[in-house]
N, C-alpha and C positions, 0 to 999 in steps of 0.2 A: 321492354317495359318491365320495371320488377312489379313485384307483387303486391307492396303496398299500394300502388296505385292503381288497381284492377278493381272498378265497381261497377256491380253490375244490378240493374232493377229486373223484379220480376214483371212478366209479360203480361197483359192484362187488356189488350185493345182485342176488339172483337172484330173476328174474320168474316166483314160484311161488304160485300160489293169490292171484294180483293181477290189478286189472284198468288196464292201459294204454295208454295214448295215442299214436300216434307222428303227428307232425307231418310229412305227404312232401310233396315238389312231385307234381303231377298226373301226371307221367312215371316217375316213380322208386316203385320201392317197394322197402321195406330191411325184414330181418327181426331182431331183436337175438337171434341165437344164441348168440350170447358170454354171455347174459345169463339163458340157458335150462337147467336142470337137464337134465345130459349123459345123465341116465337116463330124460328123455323114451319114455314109449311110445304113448302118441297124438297124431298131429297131424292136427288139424281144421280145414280152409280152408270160409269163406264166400266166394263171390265172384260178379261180373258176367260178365267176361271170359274167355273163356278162351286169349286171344293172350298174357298177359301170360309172362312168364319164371319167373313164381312157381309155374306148372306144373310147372315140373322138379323143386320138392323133393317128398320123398318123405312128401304126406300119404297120410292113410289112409281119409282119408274128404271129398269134394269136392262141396258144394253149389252149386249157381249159382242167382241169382235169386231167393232164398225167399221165398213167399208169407206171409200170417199164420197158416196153417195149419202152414207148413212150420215157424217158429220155435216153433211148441209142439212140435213135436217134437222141435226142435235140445234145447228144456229139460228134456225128458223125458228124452233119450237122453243130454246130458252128465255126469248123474251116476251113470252107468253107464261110462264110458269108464274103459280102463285107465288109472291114475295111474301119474307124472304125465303130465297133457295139455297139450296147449294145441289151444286155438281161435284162429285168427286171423280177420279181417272185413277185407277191403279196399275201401278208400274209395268205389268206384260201390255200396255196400250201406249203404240207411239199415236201423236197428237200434228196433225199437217201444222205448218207454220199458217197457213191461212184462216185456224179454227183461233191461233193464239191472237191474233192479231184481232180479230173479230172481239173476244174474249174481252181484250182490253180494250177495249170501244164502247162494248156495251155492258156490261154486266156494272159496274158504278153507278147506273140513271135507273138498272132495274132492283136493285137490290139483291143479284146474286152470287154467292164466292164458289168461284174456283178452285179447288184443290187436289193438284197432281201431283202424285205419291213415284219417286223417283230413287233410286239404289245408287250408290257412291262409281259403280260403274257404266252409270248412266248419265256421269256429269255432262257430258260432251251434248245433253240432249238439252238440256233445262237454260232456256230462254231468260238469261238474267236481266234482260231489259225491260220485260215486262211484268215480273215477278214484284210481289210488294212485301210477303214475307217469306222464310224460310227457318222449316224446324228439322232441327238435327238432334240423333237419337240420344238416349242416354251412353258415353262410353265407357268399358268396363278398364282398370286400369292399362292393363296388358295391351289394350287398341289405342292408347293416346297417342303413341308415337306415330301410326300408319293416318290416325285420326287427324293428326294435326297438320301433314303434309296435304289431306285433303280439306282442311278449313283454310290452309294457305293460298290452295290452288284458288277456291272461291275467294276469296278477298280479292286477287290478283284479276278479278273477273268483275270487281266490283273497284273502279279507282279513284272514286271519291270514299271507302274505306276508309277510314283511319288506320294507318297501322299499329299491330296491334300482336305481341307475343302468344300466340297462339298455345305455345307447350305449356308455358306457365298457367295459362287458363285453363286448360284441358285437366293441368294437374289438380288444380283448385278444386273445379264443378263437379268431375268425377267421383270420389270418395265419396260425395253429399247427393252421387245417385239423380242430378242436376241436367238436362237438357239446356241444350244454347236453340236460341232463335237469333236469328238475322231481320229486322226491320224497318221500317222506317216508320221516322217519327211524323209530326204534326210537319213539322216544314221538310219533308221529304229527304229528310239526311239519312243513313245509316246506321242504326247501335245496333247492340248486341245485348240479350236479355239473355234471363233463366225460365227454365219451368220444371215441373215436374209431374210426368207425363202419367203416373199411377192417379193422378188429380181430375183427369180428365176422361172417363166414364160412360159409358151407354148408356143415356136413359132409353136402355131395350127390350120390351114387353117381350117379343120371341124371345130372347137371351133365356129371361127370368122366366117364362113359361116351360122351358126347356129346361132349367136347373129347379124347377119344383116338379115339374116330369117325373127326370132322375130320382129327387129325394122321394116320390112318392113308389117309386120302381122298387128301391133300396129299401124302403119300408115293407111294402110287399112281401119281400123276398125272406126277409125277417121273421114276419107270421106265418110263413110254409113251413 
């Protein structure tokens, strides 16, 4: 495909009663708030660690480490959660195939989205069948090439894809600092959008509590 004919819309459907994918490097984890129904009233974190930063938003309910006992309970208890929700699963949490399955049954009738946060060497884990979107990071130019044998790999995993020149796009989005998402539209086909992930924000009372902390610390320290 050359390049004049590569158009892409920016992303803009809200991740409600869907279940998604995000593509992080190991270090980073990013949450698509921009993209979250602002009348959220549950938020559900799964996770391993608890150093990460992802601490600071204001869930409301915090598992670490689930067993398989624990995940029958996550399915019992999610459709009971006040709508809408979200659950999120960060990448040290593998996920039984019997939780996804569950996932895509119910979470559309109760209004709440799944989103499992997965690493480029976790492809082999991430359940394209049941997935309705996926956000992949911003790449910097020097990773387009590594980048784009793994947007190949996903396409090839998705075959009602269009095909679709991968390098050329990569080369495009990147310099404009540009995230791809993979989703599907109104009649359930496959496109590819933009975003841009600096857009999408914490509305995080602990965050800002913590960073007026500091400046009042740093002030402090000033009049000693």
């Amino acid at each position: 495909m050359t390049e004049e004919n590569i158009s892409l819309e920016a992303f803009s459907s809200l991740l409600q009663g869907t279940i998604t994918y995000i593509l992080a490097r190991p270090e980073a984890t990013w949450i698509p708030y921009e993209f979250l129904p602002s009348t959220v009233q549950t938020k559900m974190l799964i996770c391993g660690s608890n150093k990460s930063p992802i601490f600071l938003t204001d869930w409301k309910y915090i598992l670490q480490n689930p067993s398989m006992p624990d995940w029958s309970v996550i399915c019992s208890i999610i459709k009971h959660l006040p709508a809408p929700a979200v659950l999120f699963i960060t990448q040290d949490i593998p996920i039984p195939p019997q939780a996804l399955t569950f996932f895509q049954k119910v979470i559309p009738s109760i209004s709440c989205s799944v989103i499992i946060e997965r690493t480029e060497a976790q492809l082999n884990t991430v359940n394209f069948g049941i997935m309705d979107t996926m956000f992949f990071p911003v790449i910097p130019n020097q990773q387009i090439q590594p980048m784009t044998a793994v947007f190949q790999q996903i396409m090839r995993a998705l075959p009602a894809m269009k095909a679709i020149d991968a390098g050329t796009l990569l080369q495009q989005v990147a310099p404009l600092k540009l995230g791809l998402v993979l989703a599907k539209n109104g009649e359930g086909k496959w496109r590819i959008f933009w975003y841009r992930p600096e857009e999408s924000k914490p509305p995080n009372e602990a965050l800002l509590k913590a960073q007026i902390g500091s400046w009042l610390r740093s002030f402090a320290a000033l009049l000693e």
